[in-house]
LUMDOLUM-858598 format. One record per residue (C-alpha): x, y, z. Coordinates in nm, 2 decimals. Layout:
BEGIN
      c1      c2      c3
       X       Y       Z
...
// end
This chain:
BEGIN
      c1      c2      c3
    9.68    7.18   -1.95
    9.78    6.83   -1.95
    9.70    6.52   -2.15
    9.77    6.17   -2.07
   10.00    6.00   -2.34
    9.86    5.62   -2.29
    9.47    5.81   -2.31
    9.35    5.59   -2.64
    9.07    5.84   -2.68
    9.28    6.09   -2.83
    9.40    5.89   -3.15
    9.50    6.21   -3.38
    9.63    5.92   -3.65
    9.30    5.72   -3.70
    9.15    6.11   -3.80
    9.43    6.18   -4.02
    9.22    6.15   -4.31
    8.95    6.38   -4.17
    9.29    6.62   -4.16
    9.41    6.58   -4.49
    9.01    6.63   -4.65
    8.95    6.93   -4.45
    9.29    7.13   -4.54
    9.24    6.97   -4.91
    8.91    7.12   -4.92
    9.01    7.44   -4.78
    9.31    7.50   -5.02
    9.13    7.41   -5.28
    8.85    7.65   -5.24
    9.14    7.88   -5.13
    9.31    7.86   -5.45
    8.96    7.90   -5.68
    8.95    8.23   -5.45
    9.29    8.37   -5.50
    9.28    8.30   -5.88
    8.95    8.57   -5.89
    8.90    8.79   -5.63
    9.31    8.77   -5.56
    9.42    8.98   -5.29
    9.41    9.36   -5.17
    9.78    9.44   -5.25
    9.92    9.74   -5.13
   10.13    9.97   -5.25
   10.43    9.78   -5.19
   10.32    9.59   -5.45
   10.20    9.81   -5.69
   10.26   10.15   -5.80
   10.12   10.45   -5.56
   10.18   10.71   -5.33
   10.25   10.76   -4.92
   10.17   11.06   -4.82
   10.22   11.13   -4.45
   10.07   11.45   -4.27
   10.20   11.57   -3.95
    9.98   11.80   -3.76
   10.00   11.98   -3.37
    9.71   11.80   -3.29
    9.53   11.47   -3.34
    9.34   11.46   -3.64
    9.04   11.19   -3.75
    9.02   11.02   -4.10
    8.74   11.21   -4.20
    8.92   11.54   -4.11
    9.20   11.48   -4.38
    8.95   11.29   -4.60
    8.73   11.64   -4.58
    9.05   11.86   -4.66
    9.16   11.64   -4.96
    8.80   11.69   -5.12
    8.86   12.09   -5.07
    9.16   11.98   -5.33
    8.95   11.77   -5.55
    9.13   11.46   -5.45
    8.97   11.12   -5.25
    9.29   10.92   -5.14
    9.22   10.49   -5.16
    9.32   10.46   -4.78
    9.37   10.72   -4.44
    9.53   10.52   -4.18
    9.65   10.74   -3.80
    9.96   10.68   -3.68
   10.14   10.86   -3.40
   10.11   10.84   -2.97
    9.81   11.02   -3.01
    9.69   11.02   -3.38
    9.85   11.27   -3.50
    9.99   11.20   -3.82
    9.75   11.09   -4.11
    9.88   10.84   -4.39
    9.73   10.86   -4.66
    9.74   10.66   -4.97
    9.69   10.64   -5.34
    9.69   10.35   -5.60
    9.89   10.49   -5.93
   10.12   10.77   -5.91
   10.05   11.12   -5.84
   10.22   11.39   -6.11
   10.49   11.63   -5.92
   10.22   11.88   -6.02
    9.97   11.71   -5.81
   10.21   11.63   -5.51
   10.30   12.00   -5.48
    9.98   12.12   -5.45
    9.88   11.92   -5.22
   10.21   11.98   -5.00
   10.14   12.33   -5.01
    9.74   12.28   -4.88
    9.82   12.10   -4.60
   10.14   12.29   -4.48
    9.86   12.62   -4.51
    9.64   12.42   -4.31
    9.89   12.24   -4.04
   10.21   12.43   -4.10
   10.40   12.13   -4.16
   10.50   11.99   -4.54
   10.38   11.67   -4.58
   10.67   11.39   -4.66
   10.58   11.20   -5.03
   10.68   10.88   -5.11
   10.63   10.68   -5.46
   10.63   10.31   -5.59
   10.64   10.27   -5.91
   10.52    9.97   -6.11
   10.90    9.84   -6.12
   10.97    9.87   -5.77
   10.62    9.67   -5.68
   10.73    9.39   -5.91
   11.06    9.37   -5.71
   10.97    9.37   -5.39
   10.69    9.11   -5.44
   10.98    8.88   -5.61
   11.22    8.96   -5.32
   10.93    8.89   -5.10
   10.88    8.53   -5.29
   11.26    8.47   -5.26
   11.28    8.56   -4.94
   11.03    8.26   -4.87
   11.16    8.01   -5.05
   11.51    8.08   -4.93
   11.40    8.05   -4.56
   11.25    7.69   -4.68
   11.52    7.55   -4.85
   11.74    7.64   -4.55
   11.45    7.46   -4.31
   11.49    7.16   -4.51
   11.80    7.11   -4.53
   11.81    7.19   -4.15
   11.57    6.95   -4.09
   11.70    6.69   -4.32
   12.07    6.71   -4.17
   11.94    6.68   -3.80
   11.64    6.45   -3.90
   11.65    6.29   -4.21
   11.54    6.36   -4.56
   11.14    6.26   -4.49
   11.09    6.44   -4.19
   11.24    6.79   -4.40
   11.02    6.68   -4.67
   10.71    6.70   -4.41
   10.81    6.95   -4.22
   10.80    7.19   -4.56
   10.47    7.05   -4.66
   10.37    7.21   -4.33
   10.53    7.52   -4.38
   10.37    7.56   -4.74
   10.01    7.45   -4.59
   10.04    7.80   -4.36
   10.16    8.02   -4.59
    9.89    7.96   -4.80
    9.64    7.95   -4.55
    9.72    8.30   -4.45
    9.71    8.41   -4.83
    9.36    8.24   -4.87
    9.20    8.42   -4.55
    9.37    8.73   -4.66
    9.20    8.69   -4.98
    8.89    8.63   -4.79
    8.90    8.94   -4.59
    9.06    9.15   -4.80
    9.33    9.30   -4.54
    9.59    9.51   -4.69
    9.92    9.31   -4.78
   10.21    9.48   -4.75
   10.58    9.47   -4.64
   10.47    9.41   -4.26
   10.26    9.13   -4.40
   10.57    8.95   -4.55
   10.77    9.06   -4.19
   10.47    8.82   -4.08
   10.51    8.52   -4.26
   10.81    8.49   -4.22
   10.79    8.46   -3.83
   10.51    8.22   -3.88
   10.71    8.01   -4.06
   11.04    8.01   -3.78
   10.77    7.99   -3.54
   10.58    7.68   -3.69
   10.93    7.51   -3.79
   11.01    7.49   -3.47
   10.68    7.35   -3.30
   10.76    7.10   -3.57
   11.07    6.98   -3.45
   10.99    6.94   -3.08
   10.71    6.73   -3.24
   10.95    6.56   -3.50
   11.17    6.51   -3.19
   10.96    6.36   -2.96
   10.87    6.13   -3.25
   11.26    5.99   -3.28
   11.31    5.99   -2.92
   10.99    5.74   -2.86
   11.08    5.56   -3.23
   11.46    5.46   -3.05
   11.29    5.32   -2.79
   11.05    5.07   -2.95
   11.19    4.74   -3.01
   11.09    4.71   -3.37
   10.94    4.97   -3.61
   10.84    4.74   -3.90
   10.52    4.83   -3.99
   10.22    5.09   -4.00
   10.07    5.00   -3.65
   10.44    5.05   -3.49
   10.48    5.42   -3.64
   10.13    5.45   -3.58
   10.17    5.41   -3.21
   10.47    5.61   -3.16
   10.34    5.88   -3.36
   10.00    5.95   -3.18
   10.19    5.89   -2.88
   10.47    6.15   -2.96
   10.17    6.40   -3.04
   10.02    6.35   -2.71
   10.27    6.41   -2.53
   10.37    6.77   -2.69
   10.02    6.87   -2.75
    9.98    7.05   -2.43
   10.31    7.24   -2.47
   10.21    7.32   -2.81
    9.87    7.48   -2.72
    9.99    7.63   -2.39
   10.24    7.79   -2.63
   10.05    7.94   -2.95
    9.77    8.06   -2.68
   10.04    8.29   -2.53
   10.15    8.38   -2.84
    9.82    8.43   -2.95
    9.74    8.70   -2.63
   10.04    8.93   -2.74
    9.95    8.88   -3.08
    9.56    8.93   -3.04
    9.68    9.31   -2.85
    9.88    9.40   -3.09
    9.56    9.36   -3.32
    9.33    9.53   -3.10
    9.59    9.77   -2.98
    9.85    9.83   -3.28
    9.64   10.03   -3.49
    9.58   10.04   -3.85
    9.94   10.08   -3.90
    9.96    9.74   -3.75
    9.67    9.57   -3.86
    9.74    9.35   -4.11
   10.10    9.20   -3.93
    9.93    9.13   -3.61
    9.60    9.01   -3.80
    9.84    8.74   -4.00
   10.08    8.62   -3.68
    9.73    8.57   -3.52
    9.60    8.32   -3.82
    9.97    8.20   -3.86
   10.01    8.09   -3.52
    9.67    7.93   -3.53
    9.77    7.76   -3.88
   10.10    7.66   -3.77
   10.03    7.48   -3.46
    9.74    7.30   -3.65
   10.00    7.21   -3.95
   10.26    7.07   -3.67
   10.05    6.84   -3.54
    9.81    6.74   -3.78
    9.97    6.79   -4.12
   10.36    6.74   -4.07
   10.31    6.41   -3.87
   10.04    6.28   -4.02
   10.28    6.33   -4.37
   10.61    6.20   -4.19
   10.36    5.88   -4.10
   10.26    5.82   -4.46
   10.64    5.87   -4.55
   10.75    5.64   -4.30
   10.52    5.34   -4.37
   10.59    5.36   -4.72
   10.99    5.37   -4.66
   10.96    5.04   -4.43
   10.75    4.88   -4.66
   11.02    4.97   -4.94
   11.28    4.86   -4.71
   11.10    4.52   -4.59
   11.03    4.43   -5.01
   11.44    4.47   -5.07
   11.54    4.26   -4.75
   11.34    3.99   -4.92
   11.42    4.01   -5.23
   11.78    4.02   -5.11
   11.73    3.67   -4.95
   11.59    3.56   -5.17
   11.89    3.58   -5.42
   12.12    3.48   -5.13
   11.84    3.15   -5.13
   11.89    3.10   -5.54
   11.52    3.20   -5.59
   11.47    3.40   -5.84
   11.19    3.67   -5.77
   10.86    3.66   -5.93
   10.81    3.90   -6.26
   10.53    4.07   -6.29
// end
């Protein structure tokens, strides 16, 4: 797929506002959502209980759903797992007593002749991991920006995490919207998502100072303008030739993965949608409205600094 970098038709910067309305909107609504119908945490982050049963042969949710009833108990989610669906995962929100755990050990290993393996969050443990899961996040974007800042400067960092914070919440809002489970693999996901869009943002970022060196004067809004819709031409091709063959191994491990997998292939297959979108229609659009304001802040002190060097004494307002 290629573009043409002089091809006027394709003026991403005279529809940056169209960008900026339509992710507004969406966060906003996004936002509203999360703050009532929230999202479908799992047991990582809240208290409840894994158990996994291992049988001889492959077994079907409503097999192990049928054998809990004969217990009296209905488990909150049966997910397969195994080369040929042979073990059954099944969870429950809130912990079970050791009463309760025992007994139901001791059905299934009468009915598969293997103990089932228990495992237990409790509240505390939830509440850490999701805080180790927010840390984790904000640690990987300090370090981005202060990557970005040293190799850039300090606008294009402060763009570039804009981005990042665009996806993240984009993927929490069409979580919320779908309700998919999120759990540790889902946090494994964002954080790729986040290396992954941080770096189609610097081969756009750098593109951006390669063609800004070679202009013979940046001074004003046109000038970035130009280089900026010219810099996202040029990468837009090797941006969407990338994310769609990301997209292919990420859109198989969806279909093919399993439950198991569900939710950290279904959020690297928003992510990488989000990201590229954020990298070439958020992050530059932001570094352009940086950048015109820093000229413009740059082009007011060289005249007021000739203008003392003249005698005149600047206008008060």
């Amino acid at each position: 797929m290629n573009f043409d970098p002089e091809n006027t038709r394709l003026n991403f910067v005279n529809q940056r506002k169209k960008f900026f309305l339509l992710s507004g909107v969406f966060m906003l609504a996004g936002i509203i959502l999360l703050s009532t119908v929230g999202l479908n945490l799992g047991i990582d982050f809240s208290a409840g209980t894994t158990i996994d049963i291992l049988a001889e042969e492959p077994v079907t949710e409503e097999e192990i759903a049928s054998e809990f009833a004969e217990v009296g108990y209905e488990p909150d989610d049966i997910t397969l797992a195994g080369d040929d669906g042979e073990v059954g995962r099944v969870q429950f929100i809130g912990d079970l007593g050791q009463e309760e755990t025992l007994e139901i050990q001791s059905h299934f290993e009468d009915v598969y002749g293997n103990t089932p393996t228990v495992s237990t969050v409790t509240p505390i443990v939830g509440e850490e991991l999701a805080q180790n899961a927010v840390i984790s996040v904000l640690i990987a974007s300090i370090g981005i920006i202060l990557y970005v800042t040293l190799r850039f400067e300090l606008i294009y960092g402060v763009s570039a995490i804009i981005a990042l914070f665009h996806d993240a919440l984009f993927i929490l809002i069409v979580f919320s919207i779908v309700q998919f489970e999120v759990n540790i693999p889902f946090i494994a996901a964002v954080l790729t998502i986040v290396g992954y869009s941080i770096n189609d943002t610097i081969v756009t970022f750098d593109r951006i100072r390669e063609n800004m060196a070679k202009e013979e004067k940046v001074e004003e809004f046109a000038d970035v303008a130009r280089v900026v819709n010219k810099s996202l031409v040029q990468t837009l091709a090797r941006s969407i030739n990338t994310v769609l063959t990301v997209l292919f191994a990420a859109g198989a491990l969806f279909i093919l993965g399993g439950e198991a997998l569900r939710s950290f292939s279904f959020a690297l297959v928003v992510g990488l949608a989000a990201g590229t979108y954020s990298s070439l229609f958020i992050a530059a659009q932001v570094f352009l409205q940086f950048k015109t304001r820093q000229l413009r802040k740059q082009r007011e002190k060289a005249a007021e600094e000739k203008q003392e060097e003249d005698g005149v004494t600047p206008p008060t307002l």
